[in-house]
Structures are given as C-alpha cells and as structure tokens.
C-alpha positions, 0 to 999 in steps of 0.5 A, a space after each residue: 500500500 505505501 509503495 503504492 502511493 510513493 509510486 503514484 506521488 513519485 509520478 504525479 511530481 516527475 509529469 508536473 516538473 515537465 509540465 513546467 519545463 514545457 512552459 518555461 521554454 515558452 515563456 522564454 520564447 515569447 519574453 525574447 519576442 516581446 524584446 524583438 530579440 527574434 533570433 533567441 526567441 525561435 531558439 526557446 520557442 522550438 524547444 517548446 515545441 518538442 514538448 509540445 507539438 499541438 500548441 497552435 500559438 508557438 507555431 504562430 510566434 515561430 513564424 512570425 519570429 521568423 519573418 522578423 529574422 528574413 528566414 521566410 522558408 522557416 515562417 512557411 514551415 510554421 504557420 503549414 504546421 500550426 494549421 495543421 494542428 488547428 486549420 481555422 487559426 485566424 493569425 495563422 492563416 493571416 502570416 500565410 497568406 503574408 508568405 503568399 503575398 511576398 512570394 507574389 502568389 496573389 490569387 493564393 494570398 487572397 483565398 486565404 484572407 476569403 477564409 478568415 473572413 468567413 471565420 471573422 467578417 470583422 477582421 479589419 486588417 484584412 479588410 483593409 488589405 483587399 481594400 488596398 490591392 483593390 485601389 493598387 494601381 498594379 500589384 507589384 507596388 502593393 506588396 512592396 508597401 504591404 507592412 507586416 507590422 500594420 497587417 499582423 494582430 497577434 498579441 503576446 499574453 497579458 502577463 508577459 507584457 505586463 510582468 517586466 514592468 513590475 520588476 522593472 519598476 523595483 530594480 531601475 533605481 539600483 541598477 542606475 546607480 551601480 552603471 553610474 559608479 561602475 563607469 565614471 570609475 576606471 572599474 570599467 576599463 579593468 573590466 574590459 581589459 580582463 574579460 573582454 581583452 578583445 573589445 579592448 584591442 579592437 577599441 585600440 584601432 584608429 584611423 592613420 592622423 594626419 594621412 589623407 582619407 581618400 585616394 584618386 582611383 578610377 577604377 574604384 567600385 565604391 566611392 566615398 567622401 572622406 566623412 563616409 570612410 571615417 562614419 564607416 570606420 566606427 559604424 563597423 566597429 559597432 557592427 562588430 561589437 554586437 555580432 552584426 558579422 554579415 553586415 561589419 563584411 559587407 561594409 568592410 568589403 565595400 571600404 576595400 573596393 573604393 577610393 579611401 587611400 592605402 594607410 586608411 585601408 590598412 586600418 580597416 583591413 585590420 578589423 577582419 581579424 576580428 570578425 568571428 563566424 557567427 552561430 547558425 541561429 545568431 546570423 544577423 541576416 541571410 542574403 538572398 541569392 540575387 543580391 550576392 550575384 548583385 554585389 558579388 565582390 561585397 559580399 564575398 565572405 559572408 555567411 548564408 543560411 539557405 534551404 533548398 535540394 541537392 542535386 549533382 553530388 559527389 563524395 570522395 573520403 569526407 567531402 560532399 560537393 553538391 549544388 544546392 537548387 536555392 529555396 527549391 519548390 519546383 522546377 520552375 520556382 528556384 532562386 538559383 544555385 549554389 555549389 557547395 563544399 561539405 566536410 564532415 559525416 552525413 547521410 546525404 543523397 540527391 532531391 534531399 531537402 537540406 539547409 545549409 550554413 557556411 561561407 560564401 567565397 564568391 561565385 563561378 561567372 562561368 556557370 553563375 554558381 554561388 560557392 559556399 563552404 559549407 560549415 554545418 547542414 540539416 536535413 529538413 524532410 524530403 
C-alpha cells in the first residue's frame, strides 16, 4: 500500500516538473519576442515545441519570429504546421497568406484572407488589405508597401507584457546607480581589459592622423567622401561589437573596393581579424541569392543560411560537393544555385531537402554558381 502511493506521488511530481519545463521554454520564447530579440526567441520557442507539438500559438510566434529574422522558408514551415494542428487559426492563416503575398502568389494570398473572413467578417486588417490591392494601381507596388507590422494582430499574453514592468519598476533605481559608479570609475576599463581583452584591442584601432582619407582611383567600385570612410570606420566597429558579422563584411568589403587611400585601408583591413563566424541561429541576416550575384565582390565572405535540394553530388573520403537548387519548390520556382563544399559525416543523397550554413567565397561567372563552404547542414524532410 505505501509503495503504492510513493509510486503514484513519485509520478504525479516527475509529469508536473515537465509540465513546467514545457512552459518555461515558452515563456522564454515569447519574453525574447516581446524584446524583438527574434533570433533567441525561435531558439526557446522550438524547444517548446518538442514538448509540445499541438500548441497552435508557438507555431504562430515561430513564424512570425521568423519573418522578423528574413528566414521566410522557416515562417512557411510554421504557420503549414500550426494549421495543421488547428486549420481555422485566424493569425495563422493571416502570416500565410503574408508568405503568399511576398512570394507574389496573389490569387493564393487572397483565398486565404476569403477564409478568415468567413471565420471573422470583422477582421479589419484584412479588410483593409483587399481594400488596398483593390485601389493598387498594379500589384507589384502593393506588396512592396504591404507592412507586416500594420497587417499582423497577434498579441503576446497579458502577463508577459505586463510582468517586466513590475520588476522593472523595483530594480531601475539600483541598477542606475551601480552603471553610474561602475563607469565614471576606471572599474570599467579593468573590466574590459580582463574579460573582454578583445573589445579592448579592437577599441585600440584608429584611423592613420594626419594621412589623407581618400585616394584618386578610377577604377574604384565604391566611392566615398572622406566623412563616409571615417562614419564607416566606427559604424563597423559597432557592427562588430554586437555580432552584426554579415553586415561589419559587407561594409568592410565595400571600404576595400573604393577610393579611401592605402594607410586608411590598412586600418580597416585590420578589423577582419576580428570578425568571428557567427552561430547558425545568431546570423544577423541571410542574403538572398540575387543580391550576392548583385554585389558579388561585397559580399564575398559572408555567411548564408539557405534551404533548398541537392542535386549533382559527389563524395570522395569526407567531402560532399553538391549544388544546392536555392529555396527549391519546383522546377520552375528556384532562386538559383549554389555549389557547395561539405566536410564532415552525413547521410546525404540527391532531391534531399537540406539547409545549409557556411561561407560564401564568391561565385563561378562561368556557370553563375554561388560557392559556399559549407560549415554545418540539416536535413529538413524530403
């Protein structure tokens, strides 16, 4: 008998701590989306989905988190599977129909809003929408000026909006007080030096005084007034500071090609040593297949993160090489290709749906193949 009701006690207690390390990941995920911290918020929101799959709200965060980090293939995945688990979901079908619309598949986009007005008739962001397109004098212009931020209506529950200003509230007047002692001290500069020695070297870097900013080149790709060169000097730092990688290389690249003169370059060539490949799920952003054909030279370096299909692979030892059919739906619907070069182990074959981080380092002319390097893959379903 008292066996019997450790047992059942000894359950109740394990499936009640998973409940709350279920809805932990959630509340993280929507605390970092309330923060537009969108990068972390998928990250928690995903492991809340492994926990739990029916969960028709932590689709609709992942997928408008998504949106805000430009991943619009993840957004589609989402807003697909949370309709799956509950097909008359009003913002679900709403961040839908968005895709449809960016995609340019406007009889698409439009059937979707026909059924959430069958659900809602009073939905007014929608409404007004159909409304728009209607006067649009063509329907290119109409999604260029379609705003998400207008049209989408989700709201974060009332306790995750609410509870950071109440412990805002109880804590600012202290934390003032610390920054203010902490930085008008030479406390912050022996911080730095012992814990961010790196901070401290690239705070060390400063353009050449008294030499010229600019140089006469008429075949510069870039040109810039000397004001723009010394703007972009701290304005990559910056980049580099917070994690911006992709945006501090394509500034950097693009001072490189241009008319700033030799000793300037040199300073600038410098900050590259401090540029750090950047976590898959922490990328500032991923550029699209047409602007690095666009700007081939500026964006050389980069780091990507697309899906698409495989095609043409090879393997000798542990290296794949494959093209990979960028953001693949048909034959006729591909943003374009990129060859890939792959080290390690895995279980690939042709027509696989993969996606793919690593490091553009420029593009084939003669075929018009992006090269990427590749640094990690994921399988993402057939």
């Amino acid at each position: 008998m008292v066996h019997s009701l450790l047992s059942s006690y000894s359950d109740r207690l394990l499936k009640n701590t998973l409940l709350k390390k279920k809805g932990i990941q959630k509340k993280l995920g929507l605390k970092f989306y309330r923060k537009k911290l969108y990068v972390q918020a998928v990250s928690h929101l995903e492991k809340a989905l492994t926990k739990d799959k029916n969960d028709p709200d932590i689709y609709l965060f992942l997928g408008y988190a998504s949106l805000f980090t430009d991943d619009f293939e993840g957004a589609r995945r989402y807003f697909r599977a949370g309709l799956l688990v509950r097909e008359n979901h009003i913002e679900l079908l709403k961040g839908l129909a968005y895709i449809y619309l960016k995609d340019e598949r406007i009889e698409d986009a439009v059937s979707l809003w026909g059924e959430v007005l069958e659900i809602n008739p009073r939905e007014r962001s929608v409404k007004n929408a159909i409304a728009r397109l209607r006067s649009a004098e063509d329907t290119s212009s109409f999604v260029q000026s379609f705003d998400l931020k207008d049209y989408r209506s989700a709201r974060l529950p009332f306790f995750i909006k609410l509870k950071p200003y109440l412990l805002g509230l109880s804590i600012t007047a202290g934390i003032i007080l610390i920054l203010t002692i902490f930085y008008v001290t030479p406390l912050y500069d022996r911080a730095l030096e012992r814990f961010y020695p790196e901070i401290v070297a690239l705070r060390a870097v400063k353009l050449p005084e008294g030499q010229p900013v600019t140089a006469m080149k008429e075949e510069a790709l870039y040109s810039f007034t000397a004001k723009e060169i010394e703007d972009s000097f701290v304005r990559i730092k910056k980049y580099i500071y917070r994690g911006r990688t992709n945006t501090a290389i394509v500034a950097l690249n693009r001072i490189m090609l241009s008319n700033a003169s030799p000793p300037v370059k040199e300073q600038f060539d410098i900050l590259y040593t401090f540029i750090n490949p950047p976590d898959p799920l922490s990328i500032d952003f991923s550029p699209r297949f047409f602007e690095i054909m666009k700007e081939q030279a500026a964006y050389r370096g980069v780091y990507i993160l697309w899906t698409g299909k495989i095609a043409n692979l090879k393997k000798k030892n542990d290296v794949f090489e494959f093209d990979l059919l960028v953001h693949y739906e048909d034959e006729d619907t591909i943003e374009g290709i990129a060859h890939v070069t792959l080290k390690g182990t895995y279980y690939l074959e042709n027509r696989r749906n993969v996606e793919v981080f690593g490091n553009c380092t420029g593009v084939d002319n003669t075929s018009g193949k992006v090269l990427v390097n590749g640094i990690l893959l994921k399988n993402v379903g057939h």
